[in-house]
N, C-alpha and C positions, 0 to 999 in steps of 0.2 A: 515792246508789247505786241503782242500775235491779235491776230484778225481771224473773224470766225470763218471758217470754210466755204459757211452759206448762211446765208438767213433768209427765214420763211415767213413771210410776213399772210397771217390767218386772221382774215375779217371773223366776227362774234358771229355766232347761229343767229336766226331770226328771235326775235324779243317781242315780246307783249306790247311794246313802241311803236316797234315798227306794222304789228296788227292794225294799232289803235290810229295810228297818226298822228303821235303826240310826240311832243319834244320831251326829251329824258338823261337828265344828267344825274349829279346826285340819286333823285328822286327813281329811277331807273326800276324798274320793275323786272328783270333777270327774263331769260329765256322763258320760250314758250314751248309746249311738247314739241314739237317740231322740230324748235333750233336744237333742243338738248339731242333728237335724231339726228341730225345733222351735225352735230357739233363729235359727236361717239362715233357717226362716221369717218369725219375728219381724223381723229384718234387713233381706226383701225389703220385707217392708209399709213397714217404718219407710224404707225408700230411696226408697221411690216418693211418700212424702207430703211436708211442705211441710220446708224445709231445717232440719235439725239441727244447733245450735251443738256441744256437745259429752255426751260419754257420762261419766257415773260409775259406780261399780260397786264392791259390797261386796269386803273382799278375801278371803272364803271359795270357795274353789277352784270351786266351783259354780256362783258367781252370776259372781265373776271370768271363766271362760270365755264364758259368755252372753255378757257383756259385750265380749270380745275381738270375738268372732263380728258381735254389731252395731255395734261402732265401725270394725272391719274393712269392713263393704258402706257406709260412710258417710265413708269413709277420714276415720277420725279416732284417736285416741291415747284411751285410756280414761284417767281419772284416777280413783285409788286414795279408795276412804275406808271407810279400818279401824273406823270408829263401827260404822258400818250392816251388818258380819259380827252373824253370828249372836250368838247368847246365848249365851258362854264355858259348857261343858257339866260342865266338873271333871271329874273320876274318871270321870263317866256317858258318857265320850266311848269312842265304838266298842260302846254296851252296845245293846239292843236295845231301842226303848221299850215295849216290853210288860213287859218281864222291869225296866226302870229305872221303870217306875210303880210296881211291884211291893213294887222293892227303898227307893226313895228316895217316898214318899207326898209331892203338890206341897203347894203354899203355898196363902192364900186369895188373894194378888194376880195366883198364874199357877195357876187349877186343872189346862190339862192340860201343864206342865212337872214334871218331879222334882225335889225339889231335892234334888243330890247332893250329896256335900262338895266343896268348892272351886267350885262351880260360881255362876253371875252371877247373884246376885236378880232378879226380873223388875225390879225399881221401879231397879234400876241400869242395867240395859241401856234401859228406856224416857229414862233420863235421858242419858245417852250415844248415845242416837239421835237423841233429842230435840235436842242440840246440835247433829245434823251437819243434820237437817232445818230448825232458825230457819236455819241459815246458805245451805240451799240453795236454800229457800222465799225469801231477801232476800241475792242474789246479784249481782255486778256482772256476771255474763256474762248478755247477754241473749238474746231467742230464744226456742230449744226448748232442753229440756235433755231427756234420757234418764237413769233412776237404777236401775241392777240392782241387784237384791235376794230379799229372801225372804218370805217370808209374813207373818212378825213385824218386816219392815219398815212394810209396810203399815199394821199394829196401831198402832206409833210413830209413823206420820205421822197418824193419826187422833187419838192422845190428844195430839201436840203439835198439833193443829190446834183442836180441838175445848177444851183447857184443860181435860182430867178425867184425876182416878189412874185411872179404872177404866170399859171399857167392858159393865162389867156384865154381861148375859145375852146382848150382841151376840154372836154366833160371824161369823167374815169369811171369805167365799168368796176364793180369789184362788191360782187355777189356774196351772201350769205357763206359762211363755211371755202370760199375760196382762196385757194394758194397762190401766193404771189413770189419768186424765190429772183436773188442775188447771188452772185458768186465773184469774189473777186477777178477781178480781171487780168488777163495775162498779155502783156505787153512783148512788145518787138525790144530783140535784145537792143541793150543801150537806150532804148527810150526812160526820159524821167519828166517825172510828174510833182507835181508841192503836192497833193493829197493821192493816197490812193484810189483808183478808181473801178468803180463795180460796172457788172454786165448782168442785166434782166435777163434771164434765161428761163421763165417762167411766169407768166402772166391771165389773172383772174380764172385759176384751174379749176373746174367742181366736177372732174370726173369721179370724185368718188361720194359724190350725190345721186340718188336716187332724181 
């Protein structure tokens, strides 16, 4: 099975959420004029550079539009992957997160998430990311691939990358419409690995933001 070239992992534009200060899964109110600007910028960049196999994209109404917008200037078909939505919010869905820190005090393994009732442990959502990333990071489509998503996508591709419960005191930048890319790594001859291993060669990029 072949491994993609590179993978671009594209935080959602800004969303009517993240205006508001509301927590937003399901419920997710889609992009704001703004994001959908930034989101068509992302698009140009990604059109102009080297040829794109295919786009994936969370299906949280936020990152899904992103997604539409640059597989649209790349004429491509998005494909869905329900793993990499957000962190299922319970109850706290639509509340505000000042007022849902307040009401629901987080956990030690997400200090700034709440845990509300019904809502997805952190250490389950990383594990359910975690599956959809082994399978994207060792995929037979090859190429370039593109992955929209959110902020706590990013988090998941770092502790499934890296092999740790816990990134500790790290906090991750990873702005609106920014690129974050992978590329397999090239090894010293005769070196062997049990998994193959990637090299960040591009981190929280928004040059082609206004």
């Amino acid at each position: 099975m072949s491994m993609p070239a590179e993978v671009l992992l594209v935080r959602h534009g800004r969303a009517r959420c993240n205006d508001t200060g509301t927590i937003a899964g399901p419920g997710c109110g889609g992009l704001t004029t703004a994001g959908r600007e930034q989101a068509v910028a992302t698009a140009r960049r990604l059109a102009t550079g080297p040829s794109i196999r295919a786009v994936h994209a969370s299906i949280t109404l936020r990152a899904w539009q992103t997604g539409q917008i640059i597989a649209d200037a790349l004429h491509l078909d998005v494909v869905a992957e329900p793993e990499l939505r957000v962190p299922d919010p319970g109850i706290a869905e639509g509340e505000l997160w000042e007022s849902a820190r307040t009401r629901w005090p987080a956990t030690t393994d997400s200090p700034t998430r709440p845990a509300a009732p019904g809502g997805e442990p952190w250490s389950a959502y990383l594990d359910r990311a975690g599956q959809a990333w082994n399978r994207l990071f060792d995929t037979s489509t090859p190429g370039i691939v593109v992955i929209v998503g959110h902020s706590e996508t990013l988090g998941a591709a770092l502790h499934f990358l890296l092999g740790v419960e816990s990134l500790g005191r790290l906090k991750l930048a990873f702005d609106h419409c920014a690129i974050t890319t992978w590329q397999p790594a090239v090894e010293w001859p005769g070196m062997r690995h049990p998994q193959h291993r990637w090299t960040l060669t591009r981190y929280n990029d928004t040059h082609h933001l206004a």
